[in-house]
N, C-alpha and C positions, 0 to 999 in steps of 0.2 A: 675425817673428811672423805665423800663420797665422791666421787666425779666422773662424769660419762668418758667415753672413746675420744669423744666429738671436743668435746672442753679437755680434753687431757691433750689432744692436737694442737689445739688454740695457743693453750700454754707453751710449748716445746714450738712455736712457732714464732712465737713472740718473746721468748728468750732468746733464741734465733735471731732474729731484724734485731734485738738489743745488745747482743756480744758476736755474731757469727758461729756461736759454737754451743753446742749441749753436751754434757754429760750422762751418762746411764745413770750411774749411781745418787748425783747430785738431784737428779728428776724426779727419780725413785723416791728419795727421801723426802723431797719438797711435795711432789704430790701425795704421797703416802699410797705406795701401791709398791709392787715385786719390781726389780731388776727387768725379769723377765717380761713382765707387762710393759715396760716402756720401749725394750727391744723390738716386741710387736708394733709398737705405734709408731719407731723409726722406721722401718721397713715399711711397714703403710705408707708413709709419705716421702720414702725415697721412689716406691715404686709410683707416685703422680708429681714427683720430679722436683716438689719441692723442699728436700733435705739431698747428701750426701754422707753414706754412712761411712765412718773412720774407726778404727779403732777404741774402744772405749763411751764412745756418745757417736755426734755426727756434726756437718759443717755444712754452711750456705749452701747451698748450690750454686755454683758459676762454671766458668768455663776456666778447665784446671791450665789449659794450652793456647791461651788467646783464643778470642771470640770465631767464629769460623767465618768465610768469606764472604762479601757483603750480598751476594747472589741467591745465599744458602737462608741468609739470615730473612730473607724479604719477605718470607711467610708468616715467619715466625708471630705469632699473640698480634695477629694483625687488627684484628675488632678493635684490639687495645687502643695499639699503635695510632689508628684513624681517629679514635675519638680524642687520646691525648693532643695531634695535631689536631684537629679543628678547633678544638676548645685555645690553644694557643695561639690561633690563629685570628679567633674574638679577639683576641689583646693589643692586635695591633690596629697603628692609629695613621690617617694618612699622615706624609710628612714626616717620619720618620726615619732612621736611617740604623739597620739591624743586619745581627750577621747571624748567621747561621752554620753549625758547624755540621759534620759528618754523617751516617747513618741512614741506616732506613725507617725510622724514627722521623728524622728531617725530612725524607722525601714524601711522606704521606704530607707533612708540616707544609712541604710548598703545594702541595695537589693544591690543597686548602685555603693559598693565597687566592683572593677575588674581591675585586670591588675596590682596594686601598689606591688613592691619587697619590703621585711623588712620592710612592716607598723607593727608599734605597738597600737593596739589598748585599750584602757582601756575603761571600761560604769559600770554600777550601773543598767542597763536594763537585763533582763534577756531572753526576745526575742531578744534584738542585740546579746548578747552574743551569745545565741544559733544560730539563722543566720549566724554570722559571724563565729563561731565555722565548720559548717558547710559547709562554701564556703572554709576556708584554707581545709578538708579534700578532695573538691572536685579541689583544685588547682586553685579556680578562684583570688586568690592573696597568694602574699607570707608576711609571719609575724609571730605576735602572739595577742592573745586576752588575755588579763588582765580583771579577772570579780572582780569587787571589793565587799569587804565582808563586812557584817552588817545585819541589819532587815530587812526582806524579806515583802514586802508590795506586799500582792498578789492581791488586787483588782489593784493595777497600777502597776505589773508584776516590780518592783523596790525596790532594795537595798539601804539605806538609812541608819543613825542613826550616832552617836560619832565614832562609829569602822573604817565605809566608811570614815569619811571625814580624819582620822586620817592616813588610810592608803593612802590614794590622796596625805597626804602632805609631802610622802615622794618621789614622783615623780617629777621630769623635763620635762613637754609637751611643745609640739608644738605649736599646735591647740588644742582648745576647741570647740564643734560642741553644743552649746547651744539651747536645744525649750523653748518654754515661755507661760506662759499665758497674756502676754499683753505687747505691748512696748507703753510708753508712753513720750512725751517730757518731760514734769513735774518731774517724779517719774522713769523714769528708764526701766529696764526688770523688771517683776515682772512675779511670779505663784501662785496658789490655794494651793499648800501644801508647810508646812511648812519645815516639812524633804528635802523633794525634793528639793524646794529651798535654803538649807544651802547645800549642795551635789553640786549643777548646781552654787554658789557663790564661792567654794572652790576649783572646775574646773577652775574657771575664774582665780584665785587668783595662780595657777600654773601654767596659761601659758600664753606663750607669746605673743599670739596672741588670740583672742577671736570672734567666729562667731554666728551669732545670726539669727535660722530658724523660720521667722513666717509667715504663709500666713497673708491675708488681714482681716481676722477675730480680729486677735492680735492688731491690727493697734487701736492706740487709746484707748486701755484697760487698765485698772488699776488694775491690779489683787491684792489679800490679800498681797501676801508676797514677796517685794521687795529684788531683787537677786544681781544687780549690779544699776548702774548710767550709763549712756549711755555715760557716759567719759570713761570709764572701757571696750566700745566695739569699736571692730578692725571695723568689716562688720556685714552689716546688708542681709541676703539674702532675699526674697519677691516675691509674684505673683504679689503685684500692686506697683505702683510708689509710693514715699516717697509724704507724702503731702507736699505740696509746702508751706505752713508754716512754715514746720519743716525746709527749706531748707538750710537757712543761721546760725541756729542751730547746724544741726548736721555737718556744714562744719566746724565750731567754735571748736565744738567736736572730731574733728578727723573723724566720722565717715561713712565709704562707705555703701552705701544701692544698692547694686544689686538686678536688676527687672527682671524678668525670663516670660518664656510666658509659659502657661499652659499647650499650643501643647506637647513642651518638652517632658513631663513627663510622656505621656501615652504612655500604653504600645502596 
């Protein structure tokens, strides 16, 4: 077997989103090419960010030290980010009543709230809040905002702790509009904080339906603190296609993965 640079990436990519980790040796053999040639191709795509090289093969890339702060992060695969919010943002229906958890994921997600009569919204964000607080005074939807209350984490602008999740549990939602630090087949959604993620679990756990925003970064990550099981989500929303490993998986599991085009979301 013969196979280009391009399709030798593809592969070692998509063994990658399917374990979190590759081998040198194991690639080598499977592709049928040198040690040394697969070496080059991990170095290739550690230097456009999407591997990390380890000893022996390499691993996801994510963030080894928690995500960095929510200020840092607001640039970050923005095109993405926007069109995964607006396309999420179709889904909602007047009359409904949805929470919304953390990130800046979420806050493009509320730019993108317009037009819904009687949304009720709840978040633990303290930028949605205020956004969304802001568009009801300027009439670009009719509703209310619910800012749920707890321990203010000001480096990631988020309400947290026993109080938030205590008051979430006395709510009946709709929709859950969940960001993540990593979807993985194996393990689930998972994120980097601990609080965050008992808050974005206990979302999940009241309502009926659960949506889950990750651009292509998330794809295949394993983050510290496991939120739900990928049984436990409705849809999945994304900038890139579901890997086609995962396919017959996540149809097992219930769950929809909508692929959004970048175009979308710019403004």
């Amino acid at each position: 077997m013969s196979i280009s640079a391009e399709e030798r990436k593809k592969a070692i990519i998509e063994e990658l989103n399917l374990y979190g980790k590759v081998k040198v040796l194991s690639l080598a053999e499977r592709l049928e090419v040198s040690s040394e040639t697969i070496r080059r191709d991990l170095d290739a795509l550690e230097q456009v960010r999407r591997l990390k090289r380890v000893y022996g093969g390499a691993v996801k890339e994510n963030y080894a030290e928690g995500e960095p702060p929510y200020q840092e992060r607001q640039d970050i695969n923005l095109a993405a980010k926007r069109a995964i919010a607006q396309h999420a943002a179709e889904l909602l229906a007047d009359g409904e009543t949805v929470v919304i958890d953390t990130g800046t994921t979420m806050l493009e997600f509320a730019r993108m709230i317009q037009g819904r009569k009687r949304l009720t919204v709840l978040t633990n964000s303290l930028p949605v809040a205020a956004l969304l607080s802001e568009a009801l005074n300027q009439h670009v939807f009719t509703g209310k905002v619910i800012l749920l209350g707890g321990e203010v984490n000001t480096e990631q602008q988020s309400i947290s702790g026993p109080l938030c999740e205590k008051m979430l549990e006395t709510f009946h939602v709709d929709k859950a509009f969940i960001s993540v630090g990593g979807i993985s087949l194996s393990s689930g959604i998972s994120d980097y904080d601990i609080n965050e993620s008992m808050i974005s679990k206990t979302m999940a756990r009241v309502s009926k339906a659960v949506f889950v925003l990750a651009d292509q970064s998330k794809i295949g990550v394993q983050a510290f603190c496991k939120i739900i099981s990928l049984d436990a989500v409705d849809v999945i929303i994304s900038d890139h296609e579901k890997p086609p490993s995962w396919e017959s998986e996540l149809e097992r599991k219930g769950v929809t993965w909508m692929t959004v085009d970048t175009m979308e979301g710019k403004a």
